[in-house]
Every structure is written in C-alpha cells, then in structure tokens.
C-alpha positions in Angstrom: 43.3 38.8 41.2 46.8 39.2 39.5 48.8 36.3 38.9 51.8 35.4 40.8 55.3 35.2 39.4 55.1 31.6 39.2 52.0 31.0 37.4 51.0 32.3 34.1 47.3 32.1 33.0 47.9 28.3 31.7 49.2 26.8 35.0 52.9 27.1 36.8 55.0 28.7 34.9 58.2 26.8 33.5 61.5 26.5 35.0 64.2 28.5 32.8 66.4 26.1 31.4 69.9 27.6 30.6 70.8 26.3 27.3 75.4 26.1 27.7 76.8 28.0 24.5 80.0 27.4 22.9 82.5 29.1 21.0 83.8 27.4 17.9 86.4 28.7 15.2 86.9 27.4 11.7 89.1 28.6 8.9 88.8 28.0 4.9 89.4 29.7 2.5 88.8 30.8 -1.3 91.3 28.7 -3.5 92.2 30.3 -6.3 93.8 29.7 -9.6 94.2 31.4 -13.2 93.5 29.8 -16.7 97.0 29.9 -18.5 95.3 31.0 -21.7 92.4 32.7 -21.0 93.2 34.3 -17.7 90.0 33.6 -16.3 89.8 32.5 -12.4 88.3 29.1 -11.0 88.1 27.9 -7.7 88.1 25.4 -6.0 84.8 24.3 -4.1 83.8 21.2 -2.2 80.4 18.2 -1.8 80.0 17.7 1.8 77.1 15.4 3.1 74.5 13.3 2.1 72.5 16.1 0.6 76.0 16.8 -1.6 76.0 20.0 -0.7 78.5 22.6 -2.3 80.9 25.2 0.2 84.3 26.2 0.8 87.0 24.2 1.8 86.8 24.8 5.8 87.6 22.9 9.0 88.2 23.7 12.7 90.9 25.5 13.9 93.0 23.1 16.3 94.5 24.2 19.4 97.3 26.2 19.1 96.6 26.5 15.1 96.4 30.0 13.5 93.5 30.5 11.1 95.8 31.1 8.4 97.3 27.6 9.0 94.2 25.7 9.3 93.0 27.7 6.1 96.0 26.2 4.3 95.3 22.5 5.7 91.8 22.6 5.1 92.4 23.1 1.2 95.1 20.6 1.1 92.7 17.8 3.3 89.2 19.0 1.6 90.1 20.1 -1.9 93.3 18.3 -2.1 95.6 20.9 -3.2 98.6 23.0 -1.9 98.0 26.8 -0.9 100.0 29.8 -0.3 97.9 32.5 1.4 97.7 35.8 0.3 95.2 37.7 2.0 92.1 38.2 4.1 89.0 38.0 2.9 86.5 37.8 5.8 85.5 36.4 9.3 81.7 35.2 9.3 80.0 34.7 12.1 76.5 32.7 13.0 74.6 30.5 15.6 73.4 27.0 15.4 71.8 24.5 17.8 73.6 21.2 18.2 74.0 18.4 20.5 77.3 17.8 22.0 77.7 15.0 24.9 73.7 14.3 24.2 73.0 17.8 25.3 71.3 20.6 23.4 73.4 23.2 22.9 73.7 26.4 21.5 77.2 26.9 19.3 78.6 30.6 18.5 80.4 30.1 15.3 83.4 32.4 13.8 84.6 31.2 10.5 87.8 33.0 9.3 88.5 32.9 4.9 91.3 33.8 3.6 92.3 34.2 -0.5 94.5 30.8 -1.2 96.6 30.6 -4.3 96.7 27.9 -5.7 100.6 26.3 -5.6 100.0 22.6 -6.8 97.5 19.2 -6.5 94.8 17.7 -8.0 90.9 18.1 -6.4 90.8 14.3 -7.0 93.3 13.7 -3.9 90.6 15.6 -1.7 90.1 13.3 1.8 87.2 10.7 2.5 84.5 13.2 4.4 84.0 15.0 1.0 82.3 13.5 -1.7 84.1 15.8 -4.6 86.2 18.9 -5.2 86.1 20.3 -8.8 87.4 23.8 -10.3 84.5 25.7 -11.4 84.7 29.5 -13.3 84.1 31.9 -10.0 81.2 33.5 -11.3 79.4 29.9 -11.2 80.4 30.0 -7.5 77.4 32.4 -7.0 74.8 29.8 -8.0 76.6 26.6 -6.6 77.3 27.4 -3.3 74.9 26.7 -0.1 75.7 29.4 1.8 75.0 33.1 1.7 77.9 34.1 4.1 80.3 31.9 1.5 78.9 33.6 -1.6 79.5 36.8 -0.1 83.3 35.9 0.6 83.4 34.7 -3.0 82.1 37.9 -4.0 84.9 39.7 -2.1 87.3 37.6 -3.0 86.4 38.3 -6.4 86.7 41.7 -6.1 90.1 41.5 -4.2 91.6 39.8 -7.7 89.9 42.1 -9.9 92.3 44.9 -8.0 95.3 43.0 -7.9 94.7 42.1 -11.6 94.1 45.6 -12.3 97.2 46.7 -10.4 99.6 44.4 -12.0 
C-alpha cells in the first residue's frame, strides 16, 4: 500500500509553514589611519554585546540613506570618529533567523564596507550601545575580529592601501 501525500510513515504529514523573509542593508566601514612616525596603519574596531565581541563599525542603512553615508555615520556614532570615504571595499552578504513582531523570521542580510580615512575624533566619544573602540595595528585585526566576512574586508582593505601606498 503506498502512502498518500498527506501522511508519511510516522503519521499526517506536517502543514508547510512559510517562514516571511526580509531584506536588510547595513553599511560600515574599515577606518583607517597612519602612524605619523612609523607609517604603519591602525584601525579602528569596535566591543559590541555582552559577550564583548570585536567587528567593524556598522549600522543600518536608513531610508533614503546611501551606504556611503551610513558608512560615514556609523564610524562617527560607533567608533567616535570623523571619516572621509575613499573607496569600496566589499558588500557581504548572509542569512540569519530572528524574531521581529514575536514572529520567527528569516532576515537576508547585505552589508556594504567601505575604506574610511580617518579625518579627526577620539574612539573614547564612541555612543552608549558599544562597550569600546580602540586603534589596533591592522594585522592584529585578523585575530580580533568575530567575523570571517569582516576579516576578509580587512584583508582587502589591507591590500587596497598597500597599492595606494605603493603608488604614491
């Protein structure tokens, strides 16, 4: 006897339950500045969270808000310092599962970076949702940062100044 459609081996089978998916777009960015004397770059990273975790300065893009401007903000608000951008560095992309409204719900997440020059500020005036900003050397990035996707910008980033340095 086969089985019908609606019944599996263990009983009825389940309804399928549409879980809604949303779209959500954040921008940051890779703040960078150069040691006067030794020429060596640092940037600017961020402690976010009870577990203190260490990332980028990044936030969600507001209606009507280009990346690049949010990029900018983000810095200022996170890491508490004025930017200037200079370039693309890279959009990431993931999933995650969230609740919004008390529903579970599935969020498609686009995270634009962009390479910040650092203008002026201090990483002390960052804003009360992160716990601290500091300059550290940008290889030490590699090792301090949470995520892969972020370590991968850094690396590009990285890169990028090595060729503008080179080019200068």
């Amino acid at each position: 006897m086969t089985p019908s459609r609606k019944s599996g081996p263990a009983g009825p089978k389940p309804p399928d339950i549409k879980i809604p998916v949303r779209d959500q777009e954040s921008s940051g960015g890779v703040v960078f500045r150069r040691d006067a004397v030794s020429g060596r770059i640092e940037i600017a990273i961020i402690s976010v969270g009870p577990q203190r975790r260490w990332q980028l300065p990044k936030g969600m893009v507001d209606a009507g808000e280009k990346p690049e401007v949010t990029a900018v903000r983000e810095a200022r608000e996170e890491a508490g310092v004025e930017t200037r951008v200079q370039s693309h560095v890279e959009t990431i992309e993931y999933w995650y599962a969230g609740l919004e409204g008390g529903i579970r719900v599935r969020f498609h997440k686009r995270v634009h970076f962009y390479l910040l020059e650092y203008i002026s500020g201090d990483t002390r005036d960052h804003d009360a949702e992160v716990n601290e900003a500091r300059w550290i050397p940008i290889e030490e990035a590699f090792s301090q940062l949470a995520f892969v996707g972020e370590r991968r910008v850094v690396e590009k980033a990285k890169g990028m100044l090595q060729e503008q340095a080179q080019g200068q």
